[in-house]
PDB file of N, CA, C and O in Angstrom:
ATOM      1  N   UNK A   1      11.349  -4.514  19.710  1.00  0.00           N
ATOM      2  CA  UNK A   1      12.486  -4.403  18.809  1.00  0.00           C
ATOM      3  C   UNK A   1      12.200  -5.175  17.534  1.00  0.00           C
ATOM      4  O   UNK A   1      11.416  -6.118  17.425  1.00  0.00           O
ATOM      5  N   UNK A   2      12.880  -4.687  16.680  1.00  0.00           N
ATOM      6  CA  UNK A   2      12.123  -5.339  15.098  1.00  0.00           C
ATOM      7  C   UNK A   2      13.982  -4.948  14.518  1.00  0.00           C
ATOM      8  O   UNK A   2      14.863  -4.102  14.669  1.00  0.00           O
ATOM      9  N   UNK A   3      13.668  -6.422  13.707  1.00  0.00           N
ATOM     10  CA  UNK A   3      14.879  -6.408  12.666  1.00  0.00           C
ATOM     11  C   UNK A   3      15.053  -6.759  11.629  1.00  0.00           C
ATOM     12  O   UNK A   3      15.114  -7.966  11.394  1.00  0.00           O
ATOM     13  N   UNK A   4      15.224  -5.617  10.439  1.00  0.00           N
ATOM     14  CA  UNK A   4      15.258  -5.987   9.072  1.00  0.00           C
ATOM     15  C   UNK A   4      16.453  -6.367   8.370  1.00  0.00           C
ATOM     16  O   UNK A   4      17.621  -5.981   8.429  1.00  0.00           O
ATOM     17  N   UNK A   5      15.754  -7.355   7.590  1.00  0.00           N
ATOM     18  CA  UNK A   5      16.787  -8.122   6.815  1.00  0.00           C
ATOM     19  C   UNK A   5      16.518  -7.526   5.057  1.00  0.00           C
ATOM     20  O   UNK A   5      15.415  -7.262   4.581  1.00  0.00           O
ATOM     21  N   UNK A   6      17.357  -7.463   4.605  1.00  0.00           N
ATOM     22  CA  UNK A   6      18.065  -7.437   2.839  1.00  0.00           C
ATOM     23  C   UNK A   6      18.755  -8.134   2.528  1.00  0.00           C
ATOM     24  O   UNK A   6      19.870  -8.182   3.047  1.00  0.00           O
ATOM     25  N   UNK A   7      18.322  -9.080   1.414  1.00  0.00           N
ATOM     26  CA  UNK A   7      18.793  -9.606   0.834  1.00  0.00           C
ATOM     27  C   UNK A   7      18.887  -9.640  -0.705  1.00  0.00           C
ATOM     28  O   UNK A   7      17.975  -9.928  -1.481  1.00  0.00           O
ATOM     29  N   UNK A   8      20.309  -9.250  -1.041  1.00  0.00           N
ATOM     30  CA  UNK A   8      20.059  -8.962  -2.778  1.00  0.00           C
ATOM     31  C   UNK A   8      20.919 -10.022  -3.412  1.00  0.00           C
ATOM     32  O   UNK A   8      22.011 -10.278  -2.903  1.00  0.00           O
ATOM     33  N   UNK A   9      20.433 -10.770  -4.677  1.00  0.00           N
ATOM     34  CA  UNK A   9      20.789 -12.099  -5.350  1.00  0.00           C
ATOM     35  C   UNK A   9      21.108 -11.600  -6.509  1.00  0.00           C
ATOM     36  O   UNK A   9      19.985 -11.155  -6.748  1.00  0.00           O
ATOM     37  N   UNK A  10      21.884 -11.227  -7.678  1.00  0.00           N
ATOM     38  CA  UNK A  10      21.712 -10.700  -8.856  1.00  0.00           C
ATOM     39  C   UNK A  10      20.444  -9.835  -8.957  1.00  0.00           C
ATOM     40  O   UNK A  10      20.475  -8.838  -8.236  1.00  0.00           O
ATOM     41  N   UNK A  11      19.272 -10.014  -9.741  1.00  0.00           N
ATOM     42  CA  UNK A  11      18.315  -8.923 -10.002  1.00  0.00           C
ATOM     43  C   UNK A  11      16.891  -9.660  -9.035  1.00  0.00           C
ATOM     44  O   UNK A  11      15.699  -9.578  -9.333  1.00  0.00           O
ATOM     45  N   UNK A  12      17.549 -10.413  -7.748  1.00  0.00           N
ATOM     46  CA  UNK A  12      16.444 -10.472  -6.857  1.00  0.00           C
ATOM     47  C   UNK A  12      16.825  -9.974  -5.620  1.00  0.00           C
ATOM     48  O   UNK A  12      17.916 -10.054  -5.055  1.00  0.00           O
ATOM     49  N   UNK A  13      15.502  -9.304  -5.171  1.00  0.00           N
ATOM     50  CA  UNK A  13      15.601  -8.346  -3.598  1.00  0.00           C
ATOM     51  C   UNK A  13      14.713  -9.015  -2.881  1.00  0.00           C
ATOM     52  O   UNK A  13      13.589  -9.215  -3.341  1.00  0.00           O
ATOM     53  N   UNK A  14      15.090  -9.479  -1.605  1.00  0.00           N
ATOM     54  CA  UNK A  14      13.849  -9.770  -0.437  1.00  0.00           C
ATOM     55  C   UNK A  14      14.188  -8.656   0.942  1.00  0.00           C
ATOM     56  O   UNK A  14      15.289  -8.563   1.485  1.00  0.00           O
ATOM     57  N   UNK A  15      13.319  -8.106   1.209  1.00  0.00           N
ATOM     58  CA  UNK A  15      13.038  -7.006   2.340  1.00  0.00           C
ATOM     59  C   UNK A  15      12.245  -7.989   3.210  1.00  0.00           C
ATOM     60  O   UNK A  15      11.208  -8.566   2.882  1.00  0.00           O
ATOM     61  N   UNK A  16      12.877  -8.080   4.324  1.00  0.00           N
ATOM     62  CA  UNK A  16      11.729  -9.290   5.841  1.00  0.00           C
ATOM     63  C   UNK A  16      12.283  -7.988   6.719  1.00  0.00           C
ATOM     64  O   UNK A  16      13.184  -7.165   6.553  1.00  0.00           O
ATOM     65  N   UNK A  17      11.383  -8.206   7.630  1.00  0.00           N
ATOM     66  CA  UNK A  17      10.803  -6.746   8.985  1.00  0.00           C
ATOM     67  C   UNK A  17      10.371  -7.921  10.152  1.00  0.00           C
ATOM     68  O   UNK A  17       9.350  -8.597  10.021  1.00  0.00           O
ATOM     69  N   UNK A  18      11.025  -8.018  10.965  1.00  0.00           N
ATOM     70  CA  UNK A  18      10.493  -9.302  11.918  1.00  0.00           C
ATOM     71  C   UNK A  18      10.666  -8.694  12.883  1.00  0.00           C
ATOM     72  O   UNK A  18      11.774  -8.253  13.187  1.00  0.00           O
ATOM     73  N   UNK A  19       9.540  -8.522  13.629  1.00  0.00           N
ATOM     74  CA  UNK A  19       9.563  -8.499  15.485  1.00  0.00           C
ATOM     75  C   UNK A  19       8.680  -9.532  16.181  1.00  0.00           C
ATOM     76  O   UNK A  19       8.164 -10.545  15.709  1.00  0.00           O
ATOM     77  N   UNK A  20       8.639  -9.102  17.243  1.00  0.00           N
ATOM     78  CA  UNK A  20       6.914 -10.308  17.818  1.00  0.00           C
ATOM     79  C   UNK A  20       6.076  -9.743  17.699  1.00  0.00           C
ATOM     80  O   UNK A  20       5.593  -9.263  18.724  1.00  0.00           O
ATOM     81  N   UNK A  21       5.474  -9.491  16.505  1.00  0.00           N
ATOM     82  CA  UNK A  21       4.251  -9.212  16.085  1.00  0.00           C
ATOM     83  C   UNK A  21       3.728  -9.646  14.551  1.00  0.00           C
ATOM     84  O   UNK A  21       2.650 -10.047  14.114  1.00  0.00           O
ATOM     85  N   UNK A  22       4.945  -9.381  13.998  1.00  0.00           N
ATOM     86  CA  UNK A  22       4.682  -9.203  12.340  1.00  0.00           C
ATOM     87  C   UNK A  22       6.116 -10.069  11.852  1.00  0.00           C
ATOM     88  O   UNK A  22       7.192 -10.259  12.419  1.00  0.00           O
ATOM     89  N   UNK A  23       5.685 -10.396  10.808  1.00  0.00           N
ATOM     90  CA  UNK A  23       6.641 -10.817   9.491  1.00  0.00           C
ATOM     91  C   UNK A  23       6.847 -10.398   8.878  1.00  0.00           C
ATOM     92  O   UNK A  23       7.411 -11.270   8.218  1.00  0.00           O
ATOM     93  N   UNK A  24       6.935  -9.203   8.102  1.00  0.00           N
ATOM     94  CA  UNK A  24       6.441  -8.345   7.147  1.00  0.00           C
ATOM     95  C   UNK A  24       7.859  -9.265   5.533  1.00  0.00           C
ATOM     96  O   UNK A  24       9.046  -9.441   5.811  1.00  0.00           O
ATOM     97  N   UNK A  25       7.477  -9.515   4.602  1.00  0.00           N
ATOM     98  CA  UNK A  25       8.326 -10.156   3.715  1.00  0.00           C
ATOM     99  C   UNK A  25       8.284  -9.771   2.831  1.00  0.00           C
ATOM    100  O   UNK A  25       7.285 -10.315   2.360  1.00  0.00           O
ATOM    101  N   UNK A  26       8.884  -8.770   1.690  1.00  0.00           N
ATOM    102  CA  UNK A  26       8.927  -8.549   0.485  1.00  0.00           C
ATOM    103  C   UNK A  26       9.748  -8.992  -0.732  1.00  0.00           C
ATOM    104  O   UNK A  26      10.391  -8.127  -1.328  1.00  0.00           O
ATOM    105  N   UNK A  27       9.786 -10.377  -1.190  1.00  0.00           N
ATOM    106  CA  UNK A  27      10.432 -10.455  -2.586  1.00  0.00           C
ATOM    107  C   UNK A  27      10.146  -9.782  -3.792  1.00  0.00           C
ATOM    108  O   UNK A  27       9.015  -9.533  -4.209  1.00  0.00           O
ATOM    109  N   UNK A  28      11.594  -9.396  -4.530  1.00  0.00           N
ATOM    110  CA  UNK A  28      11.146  -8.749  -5.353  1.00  0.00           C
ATOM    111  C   UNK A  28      12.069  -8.962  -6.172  1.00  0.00           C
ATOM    112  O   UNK A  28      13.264  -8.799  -5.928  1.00  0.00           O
ATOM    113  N   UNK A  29      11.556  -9.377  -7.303  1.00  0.00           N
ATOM    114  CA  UNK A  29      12.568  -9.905  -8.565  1.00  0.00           C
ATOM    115  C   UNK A  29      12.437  -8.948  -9.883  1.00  0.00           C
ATOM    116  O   UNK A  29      11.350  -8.724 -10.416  1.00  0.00           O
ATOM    117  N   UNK A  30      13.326  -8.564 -10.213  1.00  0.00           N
ATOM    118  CA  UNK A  30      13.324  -6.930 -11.751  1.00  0.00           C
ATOM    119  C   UNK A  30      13.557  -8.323 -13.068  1.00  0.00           C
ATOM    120  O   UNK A  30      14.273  -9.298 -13.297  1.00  0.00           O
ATOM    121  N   UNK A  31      12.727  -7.775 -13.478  1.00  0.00           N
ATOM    122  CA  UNK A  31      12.552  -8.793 -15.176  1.00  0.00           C
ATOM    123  C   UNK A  31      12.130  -7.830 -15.902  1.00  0.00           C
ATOM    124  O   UNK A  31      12.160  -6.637 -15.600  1.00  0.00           O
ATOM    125  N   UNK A  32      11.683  -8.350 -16.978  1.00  0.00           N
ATOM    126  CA  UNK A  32      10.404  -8.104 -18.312  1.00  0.00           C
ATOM    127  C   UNK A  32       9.392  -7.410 -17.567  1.00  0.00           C
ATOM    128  O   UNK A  32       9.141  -6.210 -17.678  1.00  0.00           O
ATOM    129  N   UNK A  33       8.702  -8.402 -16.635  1.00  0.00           N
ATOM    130  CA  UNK A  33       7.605  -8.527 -16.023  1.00  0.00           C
ATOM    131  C   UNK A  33       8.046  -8.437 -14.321  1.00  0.00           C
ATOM    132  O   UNK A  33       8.266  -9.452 -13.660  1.00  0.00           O
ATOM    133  N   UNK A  34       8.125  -7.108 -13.788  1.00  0.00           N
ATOM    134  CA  UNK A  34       8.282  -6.858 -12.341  1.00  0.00           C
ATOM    135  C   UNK A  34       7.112  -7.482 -11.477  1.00  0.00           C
ATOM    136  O   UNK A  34       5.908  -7.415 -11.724  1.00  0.00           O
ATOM    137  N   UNK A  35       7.813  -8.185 -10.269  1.00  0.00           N
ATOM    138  CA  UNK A  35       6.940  -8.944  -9.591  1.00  0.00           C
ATOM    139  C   UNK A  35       7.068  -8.633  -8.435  1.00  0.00           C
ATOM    140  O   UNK A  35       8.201  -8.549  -7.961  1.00  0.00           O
ATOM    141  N   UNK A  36       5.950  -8.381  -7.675  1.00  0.00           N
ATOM    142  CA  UNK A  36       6.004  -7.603  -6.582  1.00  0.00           C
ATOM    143  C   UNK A  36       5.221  -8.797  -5.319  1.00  0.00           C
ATOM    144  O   UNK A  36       4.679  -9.828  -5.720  1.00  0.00           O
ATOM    145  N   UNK A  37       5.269  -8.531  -4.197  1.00  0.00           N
ATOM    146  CA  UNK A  37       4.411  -9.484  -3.609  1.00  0.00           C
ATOM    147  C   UNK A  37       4.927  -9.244  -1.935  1.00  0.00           C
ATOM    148  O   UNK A  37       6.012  -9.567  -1.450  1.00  0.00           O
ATOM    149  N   UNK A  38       3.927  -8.665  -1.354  1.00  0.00           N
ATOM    150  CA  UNK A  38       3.345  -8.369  -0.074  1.00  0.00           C
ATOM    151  C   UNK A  38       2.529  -9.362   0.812  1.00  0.00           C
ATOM    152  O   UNK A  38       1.374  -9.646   0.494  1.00  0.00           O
ATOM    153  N   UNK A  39       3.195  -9.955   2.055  1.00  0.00           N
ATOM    154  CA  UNK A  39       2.386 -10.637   2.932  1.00  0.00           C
ATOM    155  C   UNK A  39       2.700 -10.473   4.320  1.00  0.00           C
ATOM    156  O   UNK A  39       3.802 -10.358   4.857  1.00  0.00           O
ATOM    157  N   UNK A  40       1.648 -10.479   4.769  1.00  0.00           N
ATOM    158  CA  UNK A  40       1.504 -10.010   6.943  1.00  0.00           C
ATOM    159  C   UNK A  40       0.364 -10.577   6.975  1.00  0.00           C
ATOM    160  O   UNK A  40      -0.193 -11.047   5.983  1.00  0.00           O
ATOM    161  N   UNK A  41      -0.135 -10.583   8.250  1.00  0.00           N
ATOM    162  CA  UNK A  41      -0.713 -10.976   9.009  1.00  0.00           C
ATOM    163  C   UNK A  41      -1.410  -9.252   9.441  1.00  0.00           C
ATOM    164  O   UNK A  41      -0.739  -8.539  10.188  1.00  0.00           O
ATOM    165  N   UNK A  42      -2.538  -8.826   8.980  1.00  0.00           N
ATOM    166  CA  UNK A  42      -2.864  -7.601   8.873  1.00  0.00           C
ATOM    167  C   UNK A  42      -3.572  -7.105  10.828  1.00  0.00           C
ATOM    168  O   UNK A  42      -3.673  -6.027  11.414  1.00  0.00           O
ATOM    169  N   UNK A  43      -3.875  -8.452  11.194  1.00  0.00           N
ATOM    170  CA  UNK A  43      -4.180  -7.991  12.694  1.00  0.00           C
ATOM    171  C   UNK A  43      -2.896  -7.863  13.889  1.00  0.00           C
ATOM    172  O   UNK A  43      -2.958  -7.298  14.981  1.00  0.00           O
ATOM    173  N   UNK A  44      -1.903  -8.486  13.363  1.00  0.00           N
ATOM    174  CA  UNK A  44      -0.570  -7.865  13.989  1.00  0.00           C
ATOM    175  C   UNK A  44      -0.338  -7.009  13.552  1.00  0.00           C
ATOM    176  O   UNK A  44       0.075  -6.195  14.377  1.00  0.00           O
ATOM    177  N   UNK A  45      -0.372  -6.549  12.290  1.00  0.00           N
ATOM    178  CA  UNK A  45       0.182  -5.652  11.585  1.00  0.00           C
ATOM    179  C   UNK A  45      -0.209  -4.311  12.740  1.00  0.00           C
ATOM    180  O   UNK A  45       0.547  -3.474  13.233  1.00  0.00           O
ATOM    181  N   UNK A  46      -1.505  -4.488  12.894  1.00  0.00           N
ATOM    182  CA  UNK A  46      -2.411  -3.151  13.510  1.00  0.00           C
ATOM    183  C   UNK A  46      -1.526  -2.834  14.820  1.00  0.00           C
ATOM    184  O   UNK A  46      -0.912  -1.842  15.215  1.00  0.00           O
ATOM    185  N   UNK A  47      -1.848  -4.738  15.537  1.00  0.00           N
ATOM    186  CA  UNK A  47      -1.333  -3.769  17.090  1.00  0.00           C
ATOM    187  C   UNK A  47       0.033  -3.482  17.241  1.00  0.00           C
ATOM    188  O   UNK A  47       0.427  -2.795  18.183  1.00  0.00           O
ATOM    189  N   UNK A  48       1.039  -4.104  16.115  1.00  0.00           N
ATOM    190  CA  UNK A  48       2.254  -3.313  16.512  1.00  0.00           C
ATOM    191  C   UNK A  48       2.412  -1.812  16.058  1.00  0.00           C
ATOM    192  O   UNK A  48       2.965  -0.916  16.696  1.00  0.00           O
ATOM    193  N   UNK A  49       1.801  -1.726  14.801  1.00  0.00           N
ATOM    194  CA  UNK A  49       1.465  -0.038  14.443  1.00  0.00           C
ATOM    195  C   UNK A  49       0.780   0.110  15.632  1.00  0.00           C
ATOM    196  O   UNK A  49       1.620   0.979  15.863  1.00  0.00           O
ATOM    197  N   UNK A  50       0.087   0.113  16.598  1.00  0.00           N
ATOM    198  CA  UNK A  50      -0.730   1.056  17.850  1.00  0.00           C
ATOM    199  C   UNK A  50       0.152   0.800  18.634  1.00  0.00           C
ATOM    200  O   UNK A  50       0.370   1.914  19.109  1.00  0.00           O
ATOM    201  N   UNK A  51       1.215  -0.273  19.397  1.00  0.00           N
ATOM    202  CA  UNK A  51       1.847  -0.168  20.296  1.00  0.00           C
ATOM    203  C   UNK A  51       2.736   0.884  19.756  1.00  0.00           C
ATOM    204  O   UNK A  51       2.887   1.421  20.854  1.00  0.00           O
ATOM    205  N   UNK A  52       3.484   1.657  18.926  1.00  0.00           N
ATOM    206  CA  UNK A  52       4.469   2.240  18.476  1.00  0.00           C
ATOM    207  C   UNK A  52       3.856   3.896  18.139  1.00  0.00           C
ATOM    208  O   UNK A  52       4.381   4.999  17.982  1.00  0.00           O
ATOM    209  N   UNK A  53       2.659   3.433  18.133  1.00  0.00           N
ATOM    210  CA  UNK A  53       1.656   5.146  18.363  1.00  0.00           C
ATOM    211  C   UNK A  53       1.864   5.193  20.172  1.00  0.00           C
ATOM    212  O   UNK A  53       2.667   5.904  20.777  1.00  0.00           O
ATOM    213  N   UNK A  54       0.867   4.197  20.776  1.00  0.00           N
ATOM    214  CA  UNK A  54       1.240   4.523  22.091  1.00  0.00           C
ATOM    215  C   UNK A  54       2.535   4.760  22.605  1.00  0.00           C
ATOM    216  O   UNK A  54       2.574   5.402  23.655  1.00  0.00           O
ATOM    217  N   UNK A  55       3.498   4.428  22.157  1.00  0.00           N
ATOM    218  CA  UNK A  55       5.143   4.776  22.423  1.00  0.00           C
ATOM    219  C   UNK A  55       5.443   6.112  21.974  1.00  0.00           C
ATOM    220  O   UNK A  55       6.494   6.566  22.427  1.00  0.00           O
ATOM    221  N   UNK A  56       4.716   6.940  21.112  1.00  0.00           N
ATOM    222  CA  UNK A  56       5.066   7.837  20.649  1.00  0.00           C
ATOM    223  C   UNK A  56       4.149   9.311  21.504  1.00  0.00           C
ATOM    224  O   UNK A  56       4.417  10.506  21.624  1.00  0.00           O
ATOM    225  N   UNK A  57       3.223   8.603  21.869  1.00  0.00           N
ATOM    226  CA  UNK A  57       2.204   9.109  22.759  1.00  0.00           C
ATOM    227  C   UNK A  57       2.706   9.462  24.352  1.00  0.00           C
ATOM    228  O   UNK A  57       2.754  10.572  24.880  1.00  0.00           O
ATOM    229  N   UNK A  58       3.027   8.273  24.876  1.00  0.00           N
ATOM    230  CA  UNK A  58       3.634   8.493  26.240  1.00  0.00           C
ATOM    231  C   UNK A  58       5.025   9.187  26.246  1.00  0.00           C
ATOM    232  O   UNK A  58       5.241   9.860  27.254  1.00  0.00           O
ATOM    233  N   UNK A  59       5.942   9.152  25.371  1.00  0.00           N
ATOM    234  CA  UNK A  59       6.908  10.017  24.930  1.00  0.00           C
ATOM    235  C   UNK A  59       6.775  11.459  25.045  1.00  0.00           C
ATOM    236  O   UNK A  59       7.577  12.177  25.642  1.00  0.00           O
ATOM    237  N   UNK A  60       5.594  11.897  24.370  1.00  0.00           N
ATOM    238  CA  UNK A  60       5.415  13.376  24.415  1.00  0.00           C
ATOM    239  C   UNK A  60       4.558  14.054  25.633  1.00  0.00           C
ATOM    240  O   UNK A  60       4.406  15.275  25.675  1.00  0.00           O
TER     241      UNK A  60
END
């Protein structure tokens, strides 16, 4: 199970994706100068993307 959070501040957005695997965190602030910024942990990243293939696998 994974649960995302939004959070909007005036012209700042943070997107977080949390299960037991990943963190997934996106702040994102609208200016002049749009700032973007992406961070995980790219070897969780994998096996919860493959546990959720295999879920989709034994499903069918």
């Amino acid at each position: 199970m994974a649960t995302l959070i939004l959070e909007a501040e005036h012209t700042r957005l943070r997107l977080t994706l949390l299960s037991s695997h990943i963190r997934f965190s996106i702040p994102f602030q609208s200016t002049e100068t749009t700032t973007f910024f992406v961070s995980f942990h790219f070897s969780h990243f994998l096996l919860f993307f493959f546990s959720l293939f295999d879920t989709f696998l034994d499903a069918g």
